[in-house]
N, C-alpha and C positions, 0 to 999 in steps of 0.2 A: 654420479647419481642421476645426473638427468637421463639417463639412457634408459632408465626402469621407467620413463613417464607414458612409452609408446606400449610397451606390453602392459599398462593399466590397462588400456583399454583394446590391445587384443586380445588378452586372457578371453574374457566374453563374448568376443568377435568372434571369436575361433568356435565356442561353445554354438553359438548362433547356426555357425554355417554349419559344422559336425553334424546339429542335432537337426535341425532343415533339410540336410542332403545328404545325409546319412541313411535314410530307408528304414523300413520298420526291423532291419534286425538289430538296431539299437531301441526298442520301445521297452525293453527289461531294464536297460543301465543307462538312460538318457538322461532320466532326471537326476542321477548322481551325476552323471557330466558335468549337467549346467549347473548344478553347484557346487560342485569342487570349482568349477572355473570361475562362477564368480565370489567364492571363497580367496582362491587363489589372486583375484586382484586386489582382495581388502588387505589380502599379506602383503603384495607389494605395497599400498598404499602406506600402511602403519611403517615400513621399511622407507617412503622415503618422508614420510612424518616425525620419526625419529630423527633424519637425518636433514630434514630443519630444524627440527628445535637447538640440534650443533651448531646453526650460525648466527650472528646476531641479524637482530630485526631486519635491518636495511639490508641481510645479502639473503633474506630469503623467497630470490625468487630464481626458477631453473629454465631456464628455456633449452626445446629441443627439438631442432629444423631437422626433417627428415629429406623432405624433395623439393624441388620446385612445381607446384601443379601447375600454374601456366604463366608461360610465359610470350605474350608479343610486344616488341619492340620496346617499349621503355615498362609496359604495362605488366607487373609480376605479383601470380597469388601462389605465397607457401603453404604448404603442411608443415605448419611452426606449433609447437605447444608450450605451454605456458603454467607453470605448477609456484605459485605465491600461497600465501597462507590461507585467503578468499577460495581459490581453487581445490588448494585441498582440503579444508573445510567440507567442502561438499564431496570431492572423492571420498573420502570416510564417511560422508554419512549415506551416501549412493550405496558403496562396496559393502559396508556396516550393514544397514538396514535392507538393504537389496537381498544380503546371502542370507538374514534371517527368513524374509518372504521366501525366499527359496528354499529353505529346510522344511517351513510349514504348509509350503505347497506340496509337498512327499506327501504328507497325509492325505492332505485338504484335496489333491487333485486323483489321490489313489487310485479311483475306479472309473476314471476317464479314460475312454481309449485311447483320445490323441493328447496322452500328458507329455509324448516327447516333444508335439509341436508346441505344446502349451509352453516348457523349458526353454526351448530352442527363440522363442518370443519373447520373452524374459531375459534370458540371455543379450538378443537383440537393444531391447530396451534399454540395460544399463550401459551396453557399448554407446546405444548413440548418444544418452545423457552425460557419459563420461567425456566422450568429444565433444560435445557443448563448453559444458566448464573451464576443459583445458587446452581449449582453441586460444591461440594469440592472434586472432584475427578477424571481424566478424562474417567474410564469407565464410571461413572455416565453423564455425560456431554456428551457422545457417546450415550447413550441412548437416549437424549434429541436433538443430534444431529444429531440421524437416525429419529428419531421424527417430525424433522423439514422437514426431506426432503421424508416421507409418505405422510404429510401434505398438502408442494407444492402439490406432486404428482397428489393429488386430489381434488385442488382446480385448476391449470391450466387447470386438463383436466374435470374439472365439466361439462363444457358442450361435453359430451363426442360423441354426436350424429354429433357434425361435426368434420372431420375427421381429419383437422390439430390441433383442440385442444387436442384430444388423442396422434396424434404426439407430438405435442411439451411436451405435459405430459411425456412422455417415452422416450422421448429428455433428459428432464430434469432429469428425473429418471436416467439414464443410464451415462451421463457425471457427476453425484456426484457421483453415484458408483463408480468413480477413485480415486474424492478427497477421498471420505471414503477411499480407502483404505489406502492411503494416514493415515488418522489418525490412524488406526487398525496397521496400521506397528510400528509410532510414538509410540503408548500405548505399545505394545509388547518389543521396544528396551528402555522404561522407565521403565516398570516392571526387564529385564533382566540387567539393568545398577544401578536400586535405590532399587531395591528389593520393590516395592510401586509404587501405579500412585495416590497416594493423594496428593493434591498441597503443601501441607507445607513441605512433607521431600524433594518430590523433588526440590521444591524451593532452601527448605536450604542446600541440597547435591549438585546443579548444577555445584555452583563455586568447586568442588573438584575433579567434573567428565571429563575424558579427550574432549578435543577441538574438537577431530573426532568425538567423540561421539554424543556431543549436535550438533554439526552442521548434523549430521544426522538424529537425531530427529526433529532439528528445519526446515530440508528441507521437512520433511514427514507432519509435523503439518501445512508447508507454502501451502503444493498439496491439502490438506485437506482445509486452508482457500482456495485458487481457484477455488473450485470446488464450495462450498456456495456461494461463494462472485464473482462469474462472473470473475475471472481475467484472464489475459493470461496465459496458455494455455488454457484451459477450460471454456474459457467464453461464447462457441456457444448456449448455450441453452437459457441466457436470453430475447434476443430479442423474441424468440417463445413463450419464457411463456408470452407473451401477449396477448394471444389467450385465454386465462382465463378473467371471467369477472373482470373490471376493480379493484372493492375494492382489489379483489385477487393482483394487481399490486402495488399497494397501499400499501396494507400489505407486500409483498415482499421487495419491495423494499427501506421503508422507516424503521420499525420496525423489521421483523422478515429477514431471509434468508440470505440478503444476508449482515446484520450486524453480521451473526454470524462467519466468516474467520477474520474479523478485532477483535472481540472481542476475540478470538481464540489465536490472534498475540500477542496481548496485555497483555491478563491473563499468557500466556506464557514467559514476561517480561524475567526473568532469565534467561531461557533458549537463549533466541537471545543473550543477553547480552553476553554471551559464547560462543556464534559462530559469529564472522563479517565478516565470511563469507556468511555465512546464512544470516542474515541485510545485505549486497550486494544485496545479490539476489532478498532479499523482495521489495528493494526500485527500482529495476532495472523491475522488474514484477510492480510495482505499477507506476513507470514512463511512461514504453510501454502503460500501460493500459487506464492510461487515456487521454494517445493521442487517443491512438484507438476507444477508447468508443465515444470522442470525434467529432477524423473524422466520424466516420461512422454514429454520430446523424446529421449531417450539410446534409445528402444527405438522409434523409427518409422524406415520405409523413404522411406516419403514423403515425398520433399525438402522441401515446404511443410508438410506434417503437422509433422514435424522443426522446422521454424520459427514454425509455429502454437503448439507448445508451449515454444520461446522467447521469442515474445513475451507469453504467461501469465506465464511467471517474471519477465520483467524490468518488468511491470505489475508486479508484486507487489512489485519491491522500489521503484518509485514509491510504491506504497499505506503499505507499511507506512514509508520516509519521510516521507510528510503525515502521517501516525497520531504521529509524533513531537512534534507541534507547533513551532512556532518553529525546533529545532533541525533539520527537516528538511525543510521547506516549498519554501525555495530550491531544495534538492538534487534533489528529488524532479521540478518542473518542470526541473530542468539537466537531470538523465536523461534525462527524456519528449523533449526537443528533441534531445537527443545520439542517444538513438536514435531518433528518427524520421531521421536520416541512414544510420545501419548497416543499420537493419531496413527502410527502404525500400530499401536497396542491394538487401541479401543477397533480400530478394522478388524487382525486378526481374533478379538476376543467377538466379536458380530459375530466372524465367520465359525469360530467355535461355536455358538452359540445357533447356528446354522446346522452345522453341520448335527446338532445333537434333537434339532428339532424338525426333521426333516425338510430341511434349508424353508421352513419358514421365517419371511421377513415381517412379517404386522406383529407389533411387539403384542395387541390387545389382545394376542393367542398365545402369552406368555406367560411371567409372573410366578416367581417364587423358585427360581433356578436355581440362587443360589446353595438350596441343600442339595442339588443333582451335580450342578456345574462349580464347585470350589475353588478350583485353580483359576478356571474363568472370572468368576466372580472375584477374586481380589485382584487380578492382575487388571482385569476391565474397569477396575473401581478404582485402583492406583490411577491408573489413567487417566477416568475421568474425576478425579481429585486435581489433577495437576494442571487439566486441562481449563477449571474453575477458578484456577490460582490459589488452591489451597496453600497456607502459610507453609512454606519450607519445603513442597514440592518443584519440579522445575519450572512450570506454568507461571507459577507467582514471581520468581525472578525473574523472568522475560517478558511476559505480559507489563507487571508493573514498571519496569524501563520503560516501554512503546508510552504508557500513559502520561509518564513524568516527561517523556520527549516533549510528547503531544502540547501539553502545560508548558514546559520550555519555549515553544515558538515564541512565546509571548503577543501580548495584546489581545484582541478580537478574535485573530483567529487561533491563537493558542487555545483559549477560553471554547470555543465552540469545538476545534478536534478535540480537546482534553473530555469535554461533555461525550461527542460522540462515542470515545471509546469507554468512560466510567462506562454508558450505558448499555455498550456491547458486553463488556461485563456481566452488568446482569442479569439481562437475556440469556449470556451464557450459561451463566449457573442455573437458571430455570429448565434451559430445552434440557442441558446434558441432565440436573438433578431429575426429571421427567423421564429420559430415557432409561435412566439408571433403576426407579422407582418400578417402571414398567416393566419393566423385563426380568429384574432379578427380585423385589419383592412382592407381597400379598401375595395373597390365593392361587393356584393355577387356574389358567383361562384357557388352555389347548384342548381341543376337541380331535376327532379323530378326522384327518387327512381322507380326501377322494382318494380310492382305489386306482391302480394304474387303466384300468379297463374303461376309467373315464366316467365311471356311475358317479352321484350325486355327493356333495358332503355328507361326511358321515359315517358312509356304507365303506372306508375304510380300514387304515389302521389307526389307532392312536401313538405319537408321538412318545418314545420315550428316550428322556434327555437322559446325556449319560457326557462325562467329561472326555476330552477328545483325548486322541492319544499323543504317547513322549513329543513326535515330529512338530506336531503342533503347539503344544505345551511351553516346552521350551523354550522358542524365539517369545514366547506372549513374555514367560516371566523374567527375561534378559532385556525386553522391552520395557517390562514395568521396574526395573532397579532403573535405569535410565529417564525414566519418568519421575522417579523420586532421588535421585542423584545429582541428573544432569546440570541443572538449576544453579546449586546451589556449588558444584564444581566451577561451573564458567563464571559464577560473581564472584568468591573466596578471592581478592587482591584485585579485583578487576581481568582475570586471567585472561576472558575470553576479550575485553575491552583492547588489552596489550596484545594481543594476536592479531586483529584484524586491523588495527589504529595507521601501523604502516603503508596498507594497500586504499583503504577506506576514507582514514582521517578521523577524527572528532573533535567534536566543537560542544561543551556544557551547555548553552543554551541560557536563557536568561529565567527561570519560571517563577511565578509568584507562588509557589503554592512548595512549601520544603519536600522531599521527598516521606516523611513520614505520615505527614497530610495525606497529601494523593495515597498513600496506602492503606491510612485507614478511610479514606471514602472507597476505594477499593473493597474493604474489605466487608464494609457497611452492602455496598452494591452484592457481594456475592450471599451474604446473608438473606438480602430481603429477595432476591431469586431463588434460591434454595428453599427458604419458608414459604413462597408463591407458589413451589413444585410442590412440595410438601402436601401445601394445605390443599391442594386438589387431585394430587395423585397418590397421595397416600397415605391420608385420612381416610376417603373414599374410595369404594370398589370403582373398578375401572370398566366401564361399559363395553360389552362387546363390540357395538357401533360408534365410531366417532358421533358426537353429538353437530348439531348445524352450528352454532357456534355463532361466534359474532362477525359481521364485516370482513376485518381485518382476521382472523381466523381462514375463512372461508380463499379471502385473496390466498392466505399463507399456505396454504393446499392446493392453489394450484401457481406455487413459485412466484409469488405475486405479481400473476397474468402476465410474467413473461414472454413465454412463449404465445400468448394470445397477441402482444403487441408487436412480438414476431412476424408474424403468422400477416397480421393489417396491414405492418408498413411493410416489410420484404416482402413475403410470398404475395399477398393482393398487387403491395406495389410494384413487385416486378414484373406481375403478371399483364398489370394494365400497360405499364410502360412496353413489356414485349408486345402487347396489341399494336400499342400506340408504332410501334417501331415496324412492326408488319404491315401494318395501314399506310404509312409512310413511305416502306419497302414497296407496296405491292402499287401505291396508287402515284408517286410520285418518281421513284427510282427506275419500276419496269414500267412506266408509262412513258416515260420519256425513250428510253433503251426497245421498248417495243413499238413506241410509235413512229421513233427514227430508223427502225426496222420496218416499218410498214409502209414509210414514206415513199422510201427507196424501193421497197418491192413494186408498189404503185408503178411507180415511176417506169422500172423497168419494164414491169408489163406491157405500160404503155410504148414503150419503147420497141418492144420487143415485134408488136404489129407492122412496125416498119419494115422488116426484117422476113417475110414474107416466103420471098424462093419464087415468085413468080418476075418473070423478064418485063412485062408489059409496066409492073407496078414501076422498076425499077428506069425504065426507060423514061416515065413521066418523071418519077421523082429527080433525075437528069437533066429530062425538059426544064421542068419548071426552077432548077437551079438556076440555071442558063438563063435562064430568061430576066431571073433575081438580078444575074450579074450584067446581063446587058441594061437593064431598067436600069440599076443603079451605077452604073458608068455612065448613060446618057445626062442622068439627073446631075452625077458631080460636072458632065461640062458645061452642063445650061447654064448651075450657077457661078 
């Protein structure tokens, strides 16, 4: 069986290159390519899914060495992979939710002209996530990990003809080039500590390597997840990647990118386990995070911006359940896969919702969709149900774990994550209840669209929504039974617990507070969010203009300055520091290098006068040698 683990992830390889170097006489059947092919690898995946669940727990992991990539002297990196329950886990939910984005991109990218390069990127994309996961090795998994983020790179900025989408492209590019290096360090100080970066000896040698050590690795491996995975510090670039077309968000966000920092954490298990200092940090970064993702969705108009910054916060509460160790590991992969059901929904259901409003994003030019857009509206509404932790949707079983984890730490700081995430909660239910209020109820607010010819608002057409078609439709509503299924599938016996327990581990934890507590203050928290959306968005007509708002408002619209503290300490800092380096450079580096260049020229000049060509010069400077040497023979015999 392990021989099907390398055609996972050719199937899409193959697609990639075809549809890339294949020329425009495949731009009529390109986009069926790339998703037969990544169809095609979600069938291998359930084939050899099946064919774990045939062995027991302890033998289900497949290893399969194809080459040596290199080899000097004692020093050897394979192309080894690696298919355990953790790994395919995310194969199924990569191949799963990948080929839906791909059926709904048939529609969604219809009348693009270059939909086979758009395919052919996509395609790209889940090959290199799929060698991420199922690397047994972390330069291998670095491969797959610079993979992911070439990927983005050119699917944000696909539309590269306007001009914030090549920003936010090179946005995105430029703040993972941190986390990267972030991992390149990590790799470097595992080689130089385990003599190896293959996962099993480091594994097995972690618990014997000193405490400094792994906690130095495990902070480089934690920069490396923040940079993928949107968290604090590095988490300016996601909202902008939504300047790419919608599936592109879709994909990011629910299956590939920015699952791969928490999968990162995870597979890393032993190593955190060795440092709590490091698990501190992880869960201290994943608590900020998803307050912040949080606030900053509750004040965007931008239907995707608005879910850009729910998928920050609900990374955050993955991050800060791996930072848990043991007691959280499980839960935090249960999330990641629960929502990559909602949050591919609620993207696909935006981009429906796009696509019927002549891809307007400001929701405050919406309102009342639901009698035009149906299928939208409940599949987008399941979504955002589950994603609130409504009772018996999948949200509320995954969510409410991460909380009870959180509370499990025990002591002080169980008490304050446990607090953090109640209150991410119900934030959550506010922004999502708010986006939902905005877009699909009251009155309509859409005016007539500027005319292609570039006159003024107004002098347009008006928008008329209308539900997208089958290509589209489909993946949303296959999305939303997984949004109200998934949940309550993976708790039934602990099912999803006994799956990942052998590669993972778990530890109950110590919590003061029963799980039925934490669920109803859970439940209490989504209530008084939802009535706070309620009593302002849809009680009341909704203003054409955002209003000035309070303070905290105003920060929340602009990503809570951010990118401004960006902007002071990088770009001013590095700016000054390059002065500082050029000043340095010019007045101390070539002062030296030019003025030992000037010394010598000097010198030879002077030199050079000697050198004359005339006989008379040269017969005194003879003379007067001579005379040097007789003077100074006379003098040594005087004395």
């Amino acid at each position: 069986m392990e021989n099907l683990i390398a055609p996972l992830i050719a199937a899409p390889l193959l697609g990639a290159a075809v549809l890339l170097l294949g020329g425009r006489r495949l731009d009529r059947v390109g986009h069926w390519i790339g998703t037969l092919l990544s169809t095609a690898s979600f069938v291998i995946g359930l084939v050899l899914f099946a064919g774990l669940l045939g062995k027991d727990a302890e033998h289900r992991t497949l290893i399969q060495h194809l080459w040596t990539w290199i080899s000097v002297g004692d020093f050897h990196a394979d192309v080894t992979f690696r298919l355990d329950q953790l790994s395919m886990t995310f194969v199924l939910l990569i191949t799963g939710v990948g080929s839906l984005i791909h059926l709904y991109s048939i529609g969604y990218m219809e009348h693009d002209e270059r939909r086979r390069r758009f395919f052919g990127y996509l395609n790209l994309f889940l090959a290199a996530m799929l060698l991420l996961v199922l690397a047994d090795n972390y330069l291998l998994l670095y491969v797959g990990w610079e993979g992911v983020g070439l990927a983005s790179y050119l699917l944000i900025g696909f539309w590269q003809h306007k001009p914030s989408a090549a920003t936010a492209a090179k946005k995105a590019f430029l703040v993972n080039r941190v986390g990267d290096m972030g991992l390149s360090i990590a790799i470097m100080l595992m080689f130089t500590t385990f003599g190896t970066f293959a996962f099993g000896p480091v594994f097995d040698h972690a618990k014997d390597a000193s405490q400094g050590r792994l906690t130095a690795i495990a902070l480089m491996l934690l920069l490396a997840a923040c940079g993928k995975s949107a968290q604090v510090p590095l988490q300016s670039w996601l909202g902008d990647a939504m300047e790419g077309p919608t599936p592109v968000s879709a994909l990011i966000h629910a299956a590939t990118m920015v699952t791969a920092g928490v999968y990162l954490i995870v597979r890393s298990a032993a190593i955190f386990n060795g440092a709590p200092d490091a698990q501190l940090v992880v869960t201290v970064v994943g608590a900020v995070t998803l307050l912040f993702g949080a606030i900053v969705g509750c004040a965007k108009d931008d239907i995707k911006k608005a879910l850009a910054g729910s998928t920050m916060s609900q990374i955050g509460y993955m991050v800060l359940a791996a930072g848990l160790g043991p007691i959280g590991y499980v839960f935090a992969i249960m999330h990641l896969v629960t929502h990559g059901f909602f949050k591919a929904g609620l993207f696909l259901g935006a981009g429906s919702v796009m696509h019927g409003m002549n891809d307007e994003v400001d929701m405050r030019k919406y309102g009342g969709l639901r009698k035009y857009m149906p299928i939208t509206f409940v599949t987008f509404g399941l979504g955002y149900l589950a994603i609130i932790g409504f009772p018996g949707l999948s949200g509320f079983f995954s969510k409410d774990k991460i909380i009870e984890a959180a509370f499990a730490k025990g002591g002080t700081e169980g008490w304050i994550l446990g607090g953090a995430a109640l209150l991410g909660a119900a934030i959550t239910a506010f922004y999502m209840t708010r986006v939902m209020l905005m877009t699909f109820f009251g009155e309509k607010r859409w005016q007539p669209t500027a005319s292609d010819s570039g006159s003024a608002a107004g002098s347009g057409h008006e928008p008329h929504p209308h539900e997208s078609p089958r290509t589209m439709t489909i993946p949303m509503i296959v999305l939303a039974v997984g949004s109200v299924a998934g949940g309550a599938f993976f708790d039934v016996g602990d099912r999803f617990l006994h799956w990942l327990e052998p590669v993972t581990g778990h530890a109950e934890g110590d919590s003061p507070l029963s799980a039925l507590t934490v669920t109803g203050a859970t439940m209490v928290c989504l209530v008084i969010g939802v009535g706070l959306a309620w009593a302002q968005y849809g009680r009341k007509p909704v203003p054409a203009l955002a209003p000035r708002g309070s303070l905290l408002t105003r920060a929340a619209r602009r990503d809570l300055y951010q990118d401004d503290f960006n902007h002071v300490v990088l770009v001013r800092g590095g700016e000054h520091l390059t002065r500082s380096l050029v000043y340095v450079d010019h007045t101390l580096v070539d002062g030296v290098v030019n003025g030992t260049a000037a010394g010598f020229g000097g010198l030879s000049g002077r030199l050079r006068r000697v050198q004359n060509g005339f006989a008379r010069s040269y017969a005194v400077s003879m003379f007067g040698g001579a005379a040097l040497l007789v003077a100074a023979t006379l003098l040594m015999r005087a004395v």
